[in-house]
C-alpha positions as CSV (number, residue, x, y, z in Angstrom):
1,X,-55.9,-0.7,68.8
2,X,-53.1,1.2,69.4
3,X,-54.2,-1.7,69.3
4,X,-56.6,0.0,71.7
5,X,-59.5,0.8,69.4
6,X,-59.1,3.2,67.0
7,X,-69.0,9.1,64.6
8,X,-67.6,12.4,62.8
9,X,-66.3,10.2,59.7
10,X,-69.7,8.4,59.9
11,X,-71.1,12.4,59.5
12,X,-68.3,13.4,56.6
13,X,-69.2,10.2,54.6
14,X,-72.8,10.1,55.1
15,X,-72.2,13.7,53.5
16,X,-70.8,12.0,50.4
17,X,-73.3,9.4,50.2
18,X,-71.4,6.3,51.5
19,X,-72.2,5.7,54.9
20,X,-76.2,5.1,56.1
21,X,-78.3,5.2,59.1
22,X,-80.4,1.4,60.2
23,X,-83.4,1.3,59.2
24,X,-85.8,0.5,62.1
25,X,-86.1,-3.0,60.5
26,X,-82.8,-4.0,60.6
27,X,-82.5,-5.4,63.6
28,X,-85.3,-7.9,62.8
29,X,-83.3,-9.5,60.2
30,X,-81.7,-12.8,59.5
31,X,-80.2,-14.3,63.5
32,X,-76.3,-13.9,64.0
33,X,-74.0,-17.1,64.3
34,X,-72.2,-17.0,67.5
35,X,-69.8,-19.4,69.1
36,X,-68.7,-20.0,72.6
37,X,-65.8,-19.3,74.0
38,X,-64.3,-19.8,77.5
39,X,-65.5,-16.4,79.6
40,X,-63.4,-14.1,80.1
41,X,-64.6,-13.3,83.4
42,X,-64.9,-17.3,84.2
43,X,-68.4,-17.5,85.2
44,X,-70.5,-16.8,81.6
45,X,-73.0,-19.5,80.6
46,X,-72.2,-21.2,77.2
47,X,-74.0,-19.9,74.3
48,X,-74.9,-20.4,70.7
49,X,-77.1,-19.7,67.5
50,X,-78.1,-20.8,64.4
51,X,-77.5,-18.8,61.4
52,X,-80.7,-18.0,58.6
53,X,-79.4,-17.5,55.4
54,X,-76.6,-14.4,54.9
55,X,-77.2,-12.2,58.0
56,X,-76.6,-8.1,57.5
57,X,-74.0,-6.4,60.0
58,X,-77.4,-5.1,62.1
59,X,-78.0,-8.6,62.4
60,X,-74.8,-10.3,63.6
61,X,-74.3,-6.6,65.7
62,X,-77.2,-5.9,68.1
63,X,-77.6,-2.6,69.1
64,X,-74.8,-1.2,66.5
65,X,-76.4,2.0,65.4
66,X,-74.1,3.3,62.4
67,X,-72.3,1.5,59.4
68,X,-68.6,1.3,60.4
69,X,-65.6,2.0,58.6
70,X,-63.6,-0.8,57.4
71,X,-59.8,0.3,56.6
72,X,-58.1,-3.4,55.1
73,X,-55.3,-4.7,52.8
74,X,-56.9,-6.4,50.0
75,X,-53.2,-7.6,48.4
76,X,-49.6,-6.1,48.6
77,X,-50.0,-2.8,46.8
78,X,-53.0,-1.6,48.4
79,X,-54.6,-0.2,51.1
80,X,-58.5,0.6,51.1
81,X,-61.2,2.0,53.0
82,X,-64.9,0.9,53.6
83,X,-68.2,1.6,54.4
84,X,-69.9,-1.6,55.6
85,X,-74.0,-1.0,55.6
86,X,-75.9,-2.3,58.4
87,X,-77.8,-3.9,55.9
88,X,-75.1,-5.8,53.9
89,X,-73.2,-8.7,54.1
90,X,-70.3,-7.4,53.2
91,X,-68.8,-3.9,53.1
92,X,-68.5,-1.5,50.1
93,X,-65.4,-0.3,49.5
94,X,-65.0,4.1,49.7
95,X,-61.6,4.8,48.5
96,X,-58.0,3.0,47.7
97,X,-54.9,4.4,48.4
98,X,-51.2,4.1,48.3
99,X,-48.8,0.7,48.9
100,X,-50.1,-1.7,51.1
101,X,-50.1,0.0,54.9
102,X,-48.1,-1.2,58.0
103,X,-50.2,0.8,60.3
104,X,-53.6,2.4,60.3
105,X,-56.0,4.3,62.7
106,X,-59.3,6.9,62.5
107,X,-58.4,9.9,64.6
108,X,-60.7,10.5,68.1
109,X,-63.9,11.1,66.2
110,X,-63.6,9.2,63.7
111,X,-63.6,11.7,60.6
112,X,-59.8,10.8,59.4
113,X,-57.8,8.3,58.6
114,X,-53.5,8.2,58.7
115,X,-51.6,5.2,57.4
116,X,-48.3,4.7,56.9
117,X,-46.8,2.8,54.0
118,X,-43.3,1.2,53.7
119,X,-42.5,1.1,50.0
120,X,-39.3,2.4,49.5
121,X,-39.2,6.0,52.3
122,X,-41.8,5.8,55.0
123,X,-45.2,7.7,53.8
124,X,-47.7,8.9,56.0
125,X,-51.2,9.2,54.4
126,X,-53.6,11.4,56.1
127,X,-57.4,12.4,54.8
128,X,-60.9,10.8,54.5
129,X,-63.1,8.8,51.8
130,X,-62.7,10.0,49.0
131,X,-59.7,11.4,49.3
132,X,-56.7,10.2,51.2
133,X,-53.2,11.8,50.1
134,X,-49.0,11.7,51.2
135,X,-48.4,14.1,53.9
136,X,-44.8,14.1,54.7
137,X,-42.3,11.3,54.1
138,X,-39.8,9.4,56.0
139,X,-41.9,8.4,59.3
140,X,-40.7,6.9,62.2
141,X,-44.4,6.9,63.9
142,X,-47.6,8.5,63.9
143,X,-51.0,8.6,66.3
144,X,-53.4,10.6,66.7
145,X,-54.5,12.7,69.6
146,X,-56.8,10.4,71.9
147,X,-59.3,12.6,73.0
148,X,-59.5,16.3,70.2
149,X,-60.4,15.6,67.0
150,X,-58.0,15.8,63.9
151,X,-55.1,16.4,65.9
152,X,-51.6,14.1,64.9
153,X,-48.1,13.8,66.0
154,X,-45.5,12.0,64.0
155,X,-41.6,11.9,63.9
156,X,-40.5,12.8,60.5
157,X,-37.4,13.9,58.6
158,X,-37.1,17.8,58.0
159,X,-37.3,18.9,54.5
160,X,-33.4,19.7,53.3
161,X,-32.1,17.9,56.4
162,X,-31.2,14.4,57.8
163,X,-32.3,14.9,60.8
164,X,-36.0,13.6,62.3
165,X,-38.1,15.8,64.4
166,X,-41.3,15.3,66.3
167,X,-44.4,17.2,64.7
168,X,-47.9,18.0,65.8
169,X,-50.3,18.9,62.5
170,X,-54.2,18.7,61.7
171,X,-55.5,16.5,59.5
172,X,-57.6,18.1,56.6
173,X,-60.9,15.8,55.6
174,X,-60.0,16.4,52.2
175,X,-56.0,15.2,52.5
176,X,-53.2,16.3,53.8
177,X,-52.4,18.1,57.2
178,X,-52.0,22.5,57.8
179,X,-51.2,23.9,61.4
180,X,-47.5,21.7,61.4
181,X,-45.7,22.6,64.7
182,X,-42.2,21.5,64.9
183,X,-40.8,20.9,68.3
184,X,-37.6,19.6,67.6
185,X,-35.1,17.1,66.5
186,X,-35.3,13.9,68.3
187,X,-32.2,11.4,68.5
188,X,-31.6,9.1,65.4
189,X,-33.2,5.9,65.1
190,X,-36.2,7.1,67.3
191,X,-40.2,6.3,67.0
192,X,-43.5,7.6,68.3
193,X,-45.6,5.4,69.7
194,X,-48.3,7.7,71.2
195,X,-49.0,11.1,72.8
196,X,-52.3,13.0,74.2
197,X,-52.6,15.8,77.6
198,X,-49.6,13.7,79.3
199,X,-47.2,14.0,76.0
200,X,-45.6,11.9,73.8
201,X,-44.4,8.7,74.3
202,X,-41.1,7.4,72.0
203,X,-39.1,4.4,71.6
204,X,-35.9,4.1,70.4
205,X,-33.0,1.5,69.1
206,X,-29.6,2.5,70.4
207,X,-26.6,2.3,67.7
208,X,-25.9,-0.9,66.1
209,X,-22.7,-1.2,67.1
210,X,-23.6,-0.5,71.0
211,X,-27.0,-2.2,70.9
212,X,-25.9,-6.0,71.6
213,X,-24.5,-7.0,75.0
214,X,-23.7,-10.1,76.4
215,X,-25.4,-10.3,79.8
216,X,-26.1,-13.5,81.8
217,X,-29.7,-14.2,83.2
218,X,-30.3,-13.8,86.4
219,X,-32.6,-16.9,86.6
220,X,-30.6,-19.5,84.8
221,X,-28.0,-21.0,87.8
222,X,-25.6,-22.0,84.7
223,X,-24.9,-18.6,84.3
224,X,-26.4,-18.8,80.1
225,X,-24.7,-15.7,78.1
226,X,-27.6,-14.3,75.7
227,X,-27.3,-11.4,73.0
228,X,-29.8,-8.4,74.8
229,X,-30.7,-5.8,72.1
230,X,-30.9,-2.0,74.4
231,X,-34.0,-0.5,73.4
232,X,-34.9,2.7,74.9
233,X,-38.0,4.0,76.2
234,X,-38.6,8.0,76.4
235,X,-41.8,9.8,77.7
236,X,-41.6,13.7,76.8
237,X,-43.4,17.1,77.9
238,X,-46.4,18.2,76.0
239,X,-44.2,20.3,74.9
240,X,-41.4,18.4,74.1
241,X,-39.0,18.8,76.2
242,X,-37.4,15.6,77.9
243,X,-39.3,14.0,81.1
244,X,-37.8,10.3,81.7
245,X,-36.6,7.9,80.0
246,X,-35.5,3.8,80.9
247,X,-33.8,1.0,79.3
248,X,-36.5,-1.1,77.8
249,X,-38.4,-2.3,74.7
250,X,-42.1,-0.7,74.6
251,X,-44.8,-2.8,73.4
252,X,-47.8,-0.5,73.8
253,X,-48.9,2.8,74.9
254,X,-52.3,3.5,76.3
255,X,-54.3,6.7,75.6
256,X,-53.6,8.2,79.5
257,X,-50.1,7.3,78.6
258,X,-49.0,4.1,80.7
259,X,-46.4,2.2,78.5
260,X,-45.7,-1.5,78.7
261,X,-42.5,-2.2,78.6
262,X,-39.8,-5.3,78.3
263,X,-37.3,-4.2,80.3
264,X,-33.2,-3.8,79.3
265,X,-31.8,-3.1,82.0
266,X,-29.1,-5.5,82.3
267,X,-28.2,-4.5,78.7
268,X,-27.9,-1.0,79.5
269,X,-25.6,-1.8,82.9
270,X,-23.2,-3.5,80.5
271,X,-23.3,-0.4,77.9
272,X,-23.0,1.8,81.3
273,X,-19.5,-0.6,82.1
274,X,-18.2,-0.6,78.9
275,X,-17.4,3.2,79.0
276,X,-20.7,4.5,77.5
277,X,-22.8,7.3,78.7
278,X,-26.2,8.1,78.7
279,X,-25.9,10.9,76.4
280,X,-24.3,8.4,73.8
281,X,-26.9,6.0,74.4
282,X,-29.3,8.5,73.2
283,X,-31.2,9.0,76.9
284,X,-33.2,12.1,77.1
285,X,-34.0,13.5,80.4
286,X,-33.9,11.5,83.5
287,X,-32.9,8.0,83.4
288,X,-35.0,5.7,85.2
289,X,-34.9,1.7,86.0
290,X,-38.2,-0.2,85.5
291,X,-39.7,-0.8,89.2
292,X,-37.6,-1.3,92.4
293,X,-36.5,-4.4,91.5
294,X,-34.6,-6.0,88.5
295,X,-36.6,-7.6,85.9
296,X,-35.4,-10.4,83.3
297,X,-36.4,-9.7,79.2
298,X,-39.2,-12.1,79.7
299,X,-41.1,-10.0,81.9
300,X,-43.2,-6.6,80.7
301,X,-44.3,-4.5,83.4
302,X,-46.6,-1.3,83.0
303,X,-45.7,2.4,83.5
304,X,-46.9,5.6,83.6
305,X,-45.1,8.8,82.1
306,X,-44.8,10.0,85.5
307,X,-42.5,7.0,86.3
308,X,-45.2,5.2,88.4
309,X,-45.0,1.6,88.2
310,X,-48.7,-0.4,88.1
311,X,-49.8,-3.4,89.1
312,X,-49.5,-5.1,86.1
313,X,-46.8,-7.4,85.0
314,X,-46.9,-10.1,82.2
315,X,-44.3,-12.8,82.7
316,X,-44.0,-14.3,78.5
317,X,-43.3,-18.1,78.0
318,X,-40.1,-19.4,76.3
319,X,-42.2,-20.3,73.2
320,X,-44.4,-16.8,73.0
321,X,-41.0,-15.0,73.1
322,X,-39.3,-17.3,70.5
323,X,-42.3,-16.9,68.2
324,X,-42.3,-13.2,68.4
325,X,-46.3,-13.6,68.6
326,X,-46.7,-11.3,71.8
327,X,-48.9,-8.3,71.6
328,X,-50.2,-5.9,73.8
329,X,-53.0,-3.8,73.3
330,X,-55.0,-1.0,76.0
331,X,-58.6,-1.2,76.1
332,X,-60.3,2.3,75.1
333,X,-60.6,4.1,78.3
334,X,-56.7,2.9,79.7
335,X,-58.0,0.5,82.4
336,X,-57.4,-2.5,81.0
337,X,-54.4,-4.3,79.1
338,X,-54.5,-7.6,77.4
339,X,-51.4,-9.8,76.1
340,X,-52.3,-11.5,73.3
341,X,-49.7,-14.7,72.4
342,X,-50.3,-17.7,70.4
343,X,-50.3,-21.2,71.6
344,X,-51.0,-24.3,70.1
345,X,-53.0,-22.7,67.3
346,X,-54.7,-20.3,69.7
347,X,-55.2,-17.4,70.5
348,X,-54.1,-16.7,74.6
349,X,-55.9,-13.2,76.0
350,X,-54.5,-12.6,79.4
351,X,-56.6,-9.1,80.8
352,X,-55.0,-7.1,83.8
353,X,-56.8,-4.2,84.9
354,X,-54.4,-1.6,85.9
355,X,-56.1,-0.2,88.9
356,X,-56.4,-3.7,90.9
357,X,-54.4,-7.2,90.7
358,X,-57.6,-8.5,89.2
359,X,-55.9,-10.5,85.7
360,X,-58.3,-13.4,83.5
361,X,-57.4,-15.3,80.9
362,X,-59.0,-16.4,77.7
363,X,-58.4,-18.4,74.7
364,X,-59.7,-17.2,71.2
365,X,-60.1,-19.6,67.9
366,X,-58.4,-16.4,66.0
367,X,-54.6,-15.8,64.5
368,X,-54.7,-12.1,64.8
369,X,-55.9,-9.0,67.0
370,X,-57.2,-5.8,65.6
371,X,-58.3,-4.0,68.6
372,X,-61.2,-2.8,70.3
373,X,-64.8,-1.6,69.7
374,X,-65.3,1.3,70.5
375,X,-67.3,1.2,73.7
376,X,-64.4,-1.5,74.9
377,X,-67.2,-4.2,75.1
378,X,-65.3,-6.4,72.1
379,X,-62.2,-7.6,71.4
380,X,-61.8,-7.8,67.7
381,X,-59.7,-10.3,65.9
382,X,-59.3,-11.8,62.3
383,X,-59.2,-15.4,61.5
384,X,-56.1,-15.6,58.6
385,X,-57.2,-18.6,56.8
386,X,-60.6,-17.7,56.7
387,X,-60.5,-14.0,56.8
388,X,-63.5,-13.8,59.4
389,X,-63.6,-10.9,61.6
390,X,-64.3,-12.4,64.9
391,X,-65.4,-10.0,67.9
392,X,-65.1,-11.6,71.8
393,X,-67.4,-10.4,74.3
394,X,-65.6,-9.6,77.3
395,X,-68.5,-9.7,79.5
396,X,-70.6,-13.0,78.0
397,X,-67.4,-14.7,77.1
398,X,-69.0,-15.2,73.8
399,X,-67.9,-14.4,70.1
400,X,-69.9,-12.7,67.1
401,X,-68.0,-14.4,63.4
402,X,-68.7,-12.1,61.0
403,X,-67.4,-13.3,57.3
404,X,-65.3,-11.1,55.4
405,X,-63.7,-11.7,52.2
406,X,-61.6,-8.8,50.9
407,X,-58.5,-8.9,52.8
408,X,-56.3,-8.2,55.9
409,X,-58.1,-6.2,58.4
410,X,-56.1,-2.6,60.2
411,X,-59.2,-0.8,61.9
412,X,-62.6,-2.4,62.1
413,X,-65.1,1.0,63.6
414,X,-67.9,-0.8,65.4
């Protein structure tokens, strides 16, 4: 979700006839196949079971009590929505749509859908099965609210104009948005990551020609000279006006608005020497560091909007960096966040919880996160070779592999 996770699209498509309620006998079908992992929490007994035959979704899914939306790539030109019955193998697929989607996500109650495809200008796609239609062109970003229903933000670029502005809309069920509220230009080159009651959360890549420094790393005694990229990070007002912003690359945003963040800080000292200002650079508001002390590219630390640092910090491995596998993803309620990274053909899940120092790690036979279930209780990943959608119990440090067939999963609603 983010890749946080992303029942009122269950109610809209039950209305259209695709999405059903389990039957009471569900649940006493065909056992789930599930494979042990190493706990999460480090102290989970090992556990596993048979399959019988082809088990439904009820099966593999104890305790799941509606049929879940499925939103997937089946090739390069596509993007599609499902409706997975609790009863079936395999989902059923509601409506197709567009090019093939970068990024995909069901609004807080799970009526809508937005996507945003890449061929040729930046579409967002906003609606529900069976209709899902362009809204607005040339994005830079989109979420939606985290907590009211149908509400969306995105930075787009103003009819007639070149410039981008940062929009709030409703999404309609049957395509589209209506109530769009503009609140302003932003600078060029700028991206919304997320936004809810705190406000909105952007990231932004300074000017090509001022981007790439040389700076030397602090931690290497020979004094290495590397090529730092200055990324910027910028929380606004709920009303768009400027709060802080900080020299560093944002990975995720959280829906109570803590960012984690790679900080650029000895990027944006050398811009800062070199005769540039802040207002160049394309700082909004107050310029901030990233905690009290300096920290190297390799390090991502967690903020709030309100500047407040956290106790979480991720330090990233030489190989996870030069792999460009690291992702990081906010359980549902904000009080977790995971680093995902891949390592010797695994999958590494290291969890911090951002109100204590307590951190675990896991590894998970999967290429690929998705997010979270709903109720935070799962991780859910994809396996690339085989397609399976496998979902990690956090607390039993166990795995449901559920097989799917029809593509590259975005959002997977359970």
């Amino acid at each position: 979700m983010p890749l946080a996770a992303l029942g009122a699209v269950i109610a809209v498509l039950t209305a259209v006839g695709i999405f059903e309620t389990a039957p009471p006998e569900a649940a006493e079908q065909a056992a789930p196949t599930v494979d042990t992992v190493p706990s999460l929490a480090g102290d989970a007994p090992a556990t596993a079971t048979t399959v019988v035959d082809e088990p439904s979704l009820a099966a593999l899914i104890p305790g799941l009590d509606h049929s879940p939306a499925v939103i997937y790539r089946p090739d390069d030109d596509r993007t599609a929505m499902a409706s997975w019955y609790l009863r079936a193998g395999q989902p059923r697929t509601s409506v197709t749509w567009g090019a093939s989607s970068t990024t995909a996500a069901l609004d807080a109650s799970n009526r809508l859908v937005m996507a945003i495809t890449n061929e040729g200008a930046s579409t967002l796609w906003v609606g529900s099965a069976p209709l899902v239609v362009p809204a607005f062109i040339d994005i830079r970003g989109a979420a939606w609210h985290p907590t009211e229903d149908a509400r969306i933000a995105f930075v787009g670029r103003a009819p007639g104009s070149k410039a981008h502005h940062l929009y709030t809309a409703v999404g309609r069920p049957t395509g589209g948005i209506t109530n769009l509220v503009d609140l302003g230009a932003v600078p060029d080159r700028t991206e919304l990551l997320g936004w809810g009651e705190w406000g909105f959360a952007l990231s932004r890549l300074v000017e090509p020609s001022l981007r790439l420094w040389d700076v030397s790393d602090p931690a290497n005694p020979d004094g290495f000279v590397t090529r730092e990229l200055l990324h910027i990070a910028i929380f606004l007002h709920a009303d768009g006006r400027p709060r802080i912003s900080m020299p560093a690359l944002p990975r995720s945003v959280g829906p109570n608005g803590e960012m984690v963040v790679q900080p650029r800080i000895a990027a944006y000292r050398a811009a800062i020497a070199a005769g540039h200002t802040n207002e160049e650079l394309g700082f909004l508001g107050e310029v901030t560091l990233v905690g009290e002390r300096e920290l190297g590219v390799t390090t991502a630390a967690v903020v709030g909007p309100d500047q407040s640092p956290t106790n979480a910090l991720f330090f990233i491995d030489e190989e996870a960096m030069a792999s460009g596998s690291v992702e990081f993803m906010f359980s549902p309620d904000g009080a977790t966040v995971v680093m995902l990274a891949q390592r010797d053909g695994r999958m590494v899940v290291t969890a911090s919880r951002l109100d204590s120092n307590s951190t675990r790690q896991s590894f998970v036979p999967a290429d690929r996160a998705i997010g979270f279930s709903n109720d935070g209780v799962y991780l859910i990943t994809q396996n690339e070779e085989t397609g399976d959608i496998l979902l990690v119990n956090w607390d039993r440090g166990s795995s449901v592999r559920i097989p799917f067939t029809l593509g590259r999963v975005l959002i997977f609603d359970v």
